[in-house]
C-alpha positions as CSV (number, residue, x, y, z in Angstrom):
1,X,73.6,36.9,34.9
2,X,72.0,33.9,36.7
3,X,68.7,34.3,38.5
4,X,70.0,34.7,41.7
5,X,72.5,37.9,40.9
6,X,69.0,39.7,39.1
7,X,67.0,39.0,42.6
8,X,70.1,40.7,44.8
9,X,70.3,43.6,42.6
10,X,66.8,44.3,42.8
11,X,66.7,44.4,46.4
12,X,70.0,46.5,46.6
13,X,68.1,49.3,44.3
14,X,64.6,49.1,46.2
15,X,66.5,49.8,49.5
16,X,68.8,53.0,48.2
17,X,65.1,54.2,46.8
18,X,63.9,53.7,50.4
19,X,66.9,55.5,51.8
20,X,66.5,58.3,49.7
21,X,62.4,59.0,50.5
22,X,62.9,58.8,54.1
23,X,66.1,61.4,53.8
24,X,63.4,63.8,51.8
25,X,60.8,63.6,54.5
26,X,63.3,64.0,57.4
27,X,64.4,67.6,55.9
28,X,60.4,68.6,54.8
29,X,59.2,67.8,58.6
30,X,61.8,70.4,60.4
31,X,59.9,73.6,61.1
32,X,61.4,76.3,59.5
33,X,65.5,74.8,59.5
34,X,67.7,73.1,57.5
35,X,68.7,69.3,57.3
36,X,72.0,70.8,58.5
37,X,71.8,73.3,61.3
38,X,72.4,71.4,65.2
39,X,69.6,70.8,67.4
40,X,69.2,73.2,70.0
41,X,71.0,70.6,72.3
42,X,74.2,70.8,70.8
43,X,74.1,74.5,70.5
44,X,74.2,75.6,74.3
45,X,77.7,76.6,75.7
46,X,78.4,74.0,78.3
47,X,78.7,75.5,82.3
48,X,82.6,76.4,83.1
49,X,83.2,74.2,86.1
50,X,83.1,75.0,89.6
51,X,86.4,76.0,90.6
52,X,87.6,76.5,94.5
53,X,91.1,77.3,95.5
54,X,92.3,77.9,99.0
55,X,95.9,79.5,100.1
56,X,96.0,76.8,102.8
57,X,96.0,72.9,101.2
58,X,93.7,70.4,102.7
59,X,94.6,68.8,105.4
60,X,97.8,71.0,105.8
61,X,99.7,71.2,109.0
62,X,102.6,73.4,110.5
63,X,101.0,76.0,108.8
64,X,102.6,79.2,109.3
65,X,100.1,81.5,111.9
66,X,101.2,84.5,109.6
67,X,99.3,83.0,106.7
68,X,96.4,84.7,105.6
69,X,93.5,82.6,104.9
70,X,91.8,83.0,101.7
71,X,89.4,81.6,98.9
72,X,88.4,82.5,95.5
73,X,86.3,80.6,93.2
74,X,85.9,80.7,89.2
75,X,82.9,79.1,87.5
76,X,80.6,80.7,89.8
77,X,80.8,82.5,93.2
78,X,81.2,82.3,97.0
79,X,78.0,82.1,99.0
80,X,79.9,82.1,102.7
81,X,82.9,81.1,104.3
82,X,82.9,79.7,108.1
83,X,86.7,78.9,109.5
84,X,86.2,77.7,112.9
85,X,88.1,76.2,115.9
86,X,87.6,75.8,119.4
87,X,88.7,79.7,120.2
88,X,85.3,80.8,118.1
89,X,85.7,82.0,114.2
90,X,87.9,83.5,111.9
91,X,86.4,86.8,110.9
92,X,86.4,87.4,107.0
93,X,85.4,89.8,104.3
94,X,83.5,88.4,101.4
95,X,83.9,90.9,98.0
96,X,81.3,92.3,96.5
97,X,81.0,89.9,93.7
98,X,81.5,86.8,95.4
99,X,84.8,85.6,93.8
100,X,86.7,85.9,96.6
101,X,86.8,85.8,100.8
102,X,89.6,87.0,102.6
103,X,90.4,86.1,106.3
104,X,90.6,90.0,108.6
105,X,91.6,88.0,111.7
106,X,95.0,86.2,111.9
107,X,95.6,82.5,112.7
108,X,96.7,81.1,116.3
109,X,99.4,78.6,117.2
110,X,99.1,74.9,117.6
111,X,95.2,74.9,116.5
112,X,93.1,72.9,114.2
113,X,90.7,74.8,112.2
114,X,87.8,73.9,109.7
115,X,86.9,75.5,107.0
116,X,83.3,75.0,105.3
117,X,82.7,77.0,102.0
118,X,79.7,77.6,100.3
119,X,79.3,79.0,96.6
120,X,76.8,78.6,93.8
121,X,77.5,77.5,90.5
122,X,76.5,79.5,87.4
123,X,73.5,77.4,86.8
124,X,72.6,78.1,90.8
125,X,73.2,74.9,92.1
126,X,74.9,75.3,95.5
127,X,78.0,73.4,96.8
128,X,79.8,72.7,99.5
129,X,83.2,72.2,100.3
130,X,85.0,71.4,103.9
131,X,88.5,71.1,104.9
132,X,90.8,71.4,107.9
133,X,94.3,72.3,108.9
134,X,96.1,73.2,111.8
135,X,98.3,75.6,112.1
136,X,102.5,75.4,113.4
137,X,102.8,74.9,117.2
138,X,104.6,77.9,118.9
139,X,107.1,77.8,122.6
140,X,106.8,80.7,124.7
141,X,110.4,81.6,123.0
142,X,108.8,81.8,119.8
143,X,106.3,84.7,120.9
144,X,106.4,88.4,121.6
145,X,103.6,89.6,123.9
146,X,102.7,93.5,124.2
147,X,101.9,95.5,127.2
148,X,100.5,99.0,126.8
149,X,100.3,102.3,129.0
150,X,98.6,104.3,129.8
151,X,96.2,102.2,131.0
152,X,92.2,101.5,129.6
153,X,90.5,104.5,130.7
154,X,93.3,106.2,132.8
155,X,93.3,109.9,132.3
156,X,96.8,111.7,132.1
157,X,98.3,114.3,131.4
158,X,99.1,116.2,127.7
159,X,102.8,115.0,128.0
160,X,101.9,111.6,127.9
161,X,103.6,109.3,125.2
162,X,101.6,105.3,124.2
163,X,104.0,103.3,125.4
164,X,104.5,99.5,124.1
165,X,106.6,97.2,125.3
166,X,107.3,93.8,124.0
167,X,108.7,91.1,126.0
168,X,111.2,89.5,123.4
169,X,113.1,91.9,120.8
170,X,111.5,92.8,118.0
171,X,113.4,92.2,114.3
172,X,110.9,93.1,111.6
173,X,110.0,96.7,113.2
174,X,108.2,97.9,110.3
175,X,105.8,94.8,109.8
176,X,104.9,95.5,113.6
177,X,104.6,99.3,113.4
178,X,101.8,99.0,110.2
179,X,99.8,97.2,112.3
180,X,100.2,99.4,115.6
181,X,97.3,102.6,115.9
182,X,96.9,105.4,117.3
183,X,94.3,108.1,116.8
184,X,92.2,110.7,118.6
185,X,89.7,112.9,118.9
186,X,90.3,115.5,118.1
187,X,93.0,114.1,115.5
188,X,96.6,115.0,116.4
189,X,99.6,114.3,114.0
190,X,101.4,111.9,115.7
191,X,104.6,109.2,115.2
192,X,106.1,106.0,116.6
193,X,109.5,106.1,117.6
194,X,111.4,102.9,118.4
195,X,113.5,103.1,121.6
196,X,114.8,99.6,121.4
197,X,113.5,96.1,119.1
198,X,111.4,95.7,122.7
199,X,110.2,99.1,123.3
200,X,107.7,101.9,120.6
201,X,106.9,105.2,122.0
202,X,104.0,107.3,120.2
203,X,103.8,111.1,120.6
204,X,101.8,114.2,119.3
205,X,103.5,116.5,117.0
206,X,102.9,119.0,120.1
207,X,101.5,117.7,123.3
208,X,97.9,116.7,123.7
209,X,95.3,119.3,123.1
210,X,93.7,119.1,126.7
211,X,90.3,117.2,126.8
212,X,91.4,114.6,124.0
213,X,90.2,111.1,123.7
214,X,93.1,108.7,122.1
215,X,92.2,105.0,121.0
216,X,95.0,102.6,120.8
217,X,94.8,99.6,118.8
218,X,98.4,97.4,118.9
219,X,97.0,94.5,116.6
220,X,100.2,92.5,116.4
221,X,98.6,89.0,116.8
222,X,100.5,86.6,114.7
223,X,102.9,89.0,112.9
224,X,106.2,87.4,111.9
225,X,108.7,89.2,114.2
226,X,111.8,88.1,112.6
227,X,114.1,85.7,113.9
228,X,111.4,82.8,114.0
229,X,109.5,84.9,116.5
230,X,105.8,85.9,115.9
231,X,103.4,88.5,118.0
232,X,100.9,86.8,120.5
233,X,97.7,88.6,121.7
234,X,96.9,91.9,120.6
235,X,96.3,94.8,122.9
236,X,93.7,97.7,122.4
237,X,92.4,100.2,124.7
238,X,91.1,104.3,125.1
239,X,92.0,106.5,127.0
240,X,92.2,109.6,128.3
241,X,93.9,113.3,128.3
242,X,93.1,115.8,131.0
243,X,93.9,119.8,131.4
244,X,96.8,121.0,130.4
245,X,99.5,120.8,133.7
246,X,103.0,122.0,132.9
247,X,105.6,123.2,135.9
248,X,108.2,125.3,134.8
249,X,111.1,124.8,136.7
250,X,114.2,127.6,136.7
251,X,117.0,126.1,138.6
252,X,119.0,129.5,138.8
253,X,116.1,131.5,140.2
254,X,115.1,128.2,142.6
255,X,111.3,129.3,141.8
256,X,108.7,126.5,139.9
257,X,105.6,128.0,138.0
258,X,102.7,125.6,137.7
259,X,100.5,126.1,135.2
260,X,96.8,125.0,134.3
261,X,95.8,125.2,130.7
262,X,97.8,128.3,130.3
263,X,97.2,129.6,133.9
264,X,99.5,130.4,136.3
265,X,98.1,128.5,139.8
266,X,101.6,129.1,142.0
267,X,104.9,129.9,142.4
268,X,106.8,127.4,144.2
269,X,110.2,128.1,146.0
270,X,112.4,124.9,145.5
271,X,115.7,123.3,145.4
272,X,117.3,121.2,143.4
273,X,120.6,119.1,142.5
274,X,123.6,120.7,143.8
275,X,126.1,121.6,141.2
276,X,128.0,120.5,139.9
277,X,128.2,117.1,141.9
278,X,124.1,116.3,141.8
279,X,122.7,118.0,138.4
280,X,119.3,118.1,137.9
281,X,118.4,118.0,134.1
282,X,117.6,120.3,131.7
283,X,114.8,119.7,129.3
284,X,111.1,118.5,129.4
285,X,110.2,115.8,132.0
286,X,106.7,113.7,132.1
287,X,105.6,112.7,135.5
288,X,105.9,108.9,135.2
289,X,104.4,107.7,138.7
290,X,103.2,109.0,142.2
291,X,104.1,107.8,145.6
292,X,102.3,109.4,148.8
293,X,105.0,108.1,150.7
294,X,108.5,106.1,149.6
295,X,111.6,105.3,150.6
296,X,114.5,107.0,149.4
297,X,118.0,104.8,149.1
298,X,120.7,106.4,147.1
299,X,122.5,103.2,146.5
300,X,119.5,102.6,144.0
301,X,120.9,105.0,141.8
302,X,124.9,104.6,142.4
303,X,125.1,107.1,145.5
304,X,126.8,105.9,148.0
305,X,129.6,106.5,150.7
306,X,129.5,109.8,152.7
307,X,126.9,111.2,150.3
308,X,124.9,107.9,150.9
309,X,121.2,108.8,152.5
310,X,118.2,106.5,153.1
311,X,114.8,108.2,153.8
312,X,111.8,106.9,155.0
313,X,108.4,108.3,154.1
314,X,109.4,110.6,151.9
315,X,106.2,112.7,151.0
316,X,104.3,113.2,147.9
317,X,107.2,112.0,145.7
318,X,106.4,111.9,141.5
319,X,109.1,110.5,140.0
320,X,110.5,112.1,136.7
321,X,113.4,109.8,135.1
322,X,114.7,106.2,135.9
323,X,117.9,107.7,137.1
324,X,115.9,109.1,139.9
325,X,114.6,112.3,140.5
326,X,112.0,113.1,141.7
327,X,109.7,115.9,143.0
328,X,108.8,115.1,146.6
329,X,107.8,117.5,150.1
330,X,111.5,118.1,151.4
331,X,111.2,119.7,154.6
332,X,114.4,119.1,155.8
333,X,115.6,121.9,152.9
334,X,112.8,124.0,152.8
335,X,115.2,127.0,154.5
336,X,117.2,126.8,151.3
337,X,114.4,126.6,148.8
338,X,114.2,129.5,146.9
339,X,118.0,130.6,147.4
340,X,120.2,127.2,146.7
341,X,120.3,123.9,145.1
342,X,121.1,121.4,147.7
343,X,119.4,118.4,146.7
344,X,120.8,115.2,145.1
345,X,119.2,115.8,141.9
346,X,115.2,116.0,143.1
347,X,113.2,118.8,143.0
348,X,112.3,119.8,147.0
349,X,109.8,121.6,147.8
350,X,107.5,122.6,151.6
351,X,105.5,119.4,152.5
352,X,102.4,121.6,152.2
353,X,103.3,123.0,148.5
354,X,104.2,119.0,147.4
355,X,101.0,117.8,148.8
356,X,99.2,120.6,147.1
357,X,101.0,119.6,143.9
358,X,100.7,115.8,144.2
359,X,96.5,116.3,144.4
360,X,96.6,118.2,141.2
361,X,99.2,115.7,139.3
362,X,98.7,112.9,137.2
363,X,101.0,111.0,135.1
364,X,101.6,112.4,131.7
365,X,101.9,115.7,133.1
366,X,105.0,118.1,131.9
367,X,107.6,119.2,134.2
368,X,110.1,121.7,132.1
369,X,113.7,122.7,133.3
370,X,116.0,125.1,133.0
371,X,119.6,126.3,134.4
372,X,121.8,123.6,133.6
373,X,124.1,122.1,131.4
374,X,123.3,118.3,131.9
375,X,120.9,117.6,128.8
376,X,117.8,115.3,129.8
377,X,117.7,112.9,127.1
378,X,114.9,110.6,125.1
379,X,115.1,107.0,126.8
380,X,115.8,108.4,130.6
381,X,111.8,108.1,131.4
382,X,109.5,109.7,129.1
383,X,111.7,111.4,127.7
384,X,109.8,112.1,124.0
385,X,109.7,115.5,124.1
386,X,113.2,116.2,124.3
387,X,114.1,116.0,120.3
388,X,112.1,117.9,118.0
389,X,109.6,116.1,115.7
390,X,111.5,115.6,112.7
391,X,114.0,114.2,114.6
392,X,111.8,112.1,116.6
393,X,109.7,110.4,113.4
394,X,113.2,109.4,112.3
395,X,112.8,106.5,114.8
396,X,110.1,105.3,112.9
397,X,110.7,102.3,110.9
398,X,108.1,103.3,108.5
């Protein structure tokens, strides 16, 4: 072996000495471990990401305005939620752990909204996260608008049903009717009953309990109608129920008893349709408006020729169905009231018994008849209480 080979080799076996030594010392300085065991740096779980998810993309339009707005978040949780346009702010429920934020108010057409989310991270860094969309534009044709009655704050009488009526027809009945209220104090069993797609009635099992107040909440804003048609503007009010007015009316004895919370006030003499040409109805009537003084044409309701009449100031008229009759002062019958039905289908009565009656009256209040064989049926005014109330709740679409 030449010179040269002997000096490599020695340097080659003073270096793996001086590998070895530094490899001992590096295990004897660790306080208490092993040569083997990971620093504490490798040993912490790293932090699950920050995850947001939206149900309405970024920068989405057309949205639908039936879309409810939501966020959840994984890898930490949601601090607040702020979805704002220029009608004001979404209103929103954030749950109890922070994982999630739901929209409670619905969308509007043909708006742009922004959305700004906050939420912390496990480690408690917070971020935030903005986004906007806008939501699908909407023609007149394309929404159903409610009206309500009674009216905020009117009182009325305990026949009185809630009454909604939609200006374009109504597919999805049932989506609608989940989201339409009713409820009192005190609380009365009550029902919805679908006329028509445009028109709801609500009633008591019984009729109001007298003294009742009834909230009405018709929170249709934005529910999918059916047929690309979508509820615009909801519609909530209270209202009132008075004392207890029901008129019995017995059209073979020509006699009407009113009553006041089960108390008999008067017994009116009256007159009403002549039979069988004019017959007054049988069945329960609801006074559905007041008139101190109207006109009476009976080519309105289909009379005419040599039964035709026109009437000026009639007196204290209260109309009971859309087919027309009324109660109303008839002084031009009042010899045969008490004795004969002469009428065209009202209920007459002395001027100074209607005006008597008309001060006491309200709408809602129950006018009952008996005597004839012409049935007064659901949809001719408000007609509600004339099927019982398992037959009516079948015109629920719940």
């Amino acid at each position: 072996m030449s010179d040269r080979r002997l000096r490599l080799c020695s340097i080659a076996l003073l270096a793996t000495a001086s590998l070895a030594l530094t490899a001992c010392q590096a295990k004897d300085s660790l306080p208490g471990g092993e040569a083997d065991e990971p620093s504490a740096s490798t040993s912490e779980t790293p932090l699950a990401p920050l995850k947001l998810v939206s149900s309405v993309r970024k920068g989405a339009s057309g949205v639908p305005v039936d879309r409810e707005v939501s966020v959840s978040a994984t890898g930490g949780t949601i601090e607040s939620v702020a979805v704002t346009s220029s009608l004001g702010e979404l209103a929103g429920e954030l749950s109890t752990d922070g994982a999630s934020w739901t929209a409670t108010d619905r969308l509007e057409p043909g708006t742009t909204y922004r959305m700004r989310t906050v939420a912390a991270r496990a480690d408690g860094e917070r971020v935030t996260r903005t986004a906007s969309f806008t939501t699908q534009d909407l023609t007149l044709d394309e929404q159903t608008y409610p009206s309500v009655a009674p009216l905020a704050d009117e009182t009325v009488g305990v026949g009185m049903p809630v009454i909604v009526t939609f200006d374009l027809p109504v597919e999805d009945k049932a989506a609608f009717e989940k989201n339409m209220h009713v409820t009192s104090t005190p609380q009365q069993e009550g029902s919805w009953h679908w006329l028509s797609s445009t028109e709801a009635h609500w009633r008591p099992k019984t009729f109001w309990k007298p003294d009742t107040d009834v909230h009405v909440d018709i929170d249709v804003n934005s529910v999918d109608a059916g047929n690309g048609i979508y509820g615009q503007e909801n519609r909530e009010l209270d209202f009132h129920v008075g004392d207890a007015h029901i008129y019995k009316v017995d059209m073979k004895t020509h006699q009407m008893k009113v009553f006041s919370n089960g108390k008999l006030l008067r017994t009116i003499p009256i007159t009403t349709g002549e039979q069988p040409a004019f017959t007054t109805r049988t069945g329960t009537k609801v006074i559905i408006e007041k008139f101190d003084s109207k006109t009476m044409n009976s080519e309105t309701v289909g009379i005419t020729g040599a039964d035709a009449y026109n009437i000026d100031n009639v007196q204290w008229a209260m109309r009971l169905t859309y087919s027309g009759e009324f109660i109303h002062a008839a002084p031009w019958s009042v010899g045969s009231q008490g004795y004969a039905n002469v009428s065209h289908g009202c209920t007459g009565m002395s001027t100074e018994n209607a005006g008597w009656l008309y001060a006491m009256s309200r709408r809602g209040d129950v006018v009952q008849y008996t005597g004839s064989d012409k049935p007064m049926t659901l949809d001719n005014g408000y007609g509600d209480w004339n099927a019982s109330y398992a037959k009516y709740r079948q015109g629920s679409a719940l």
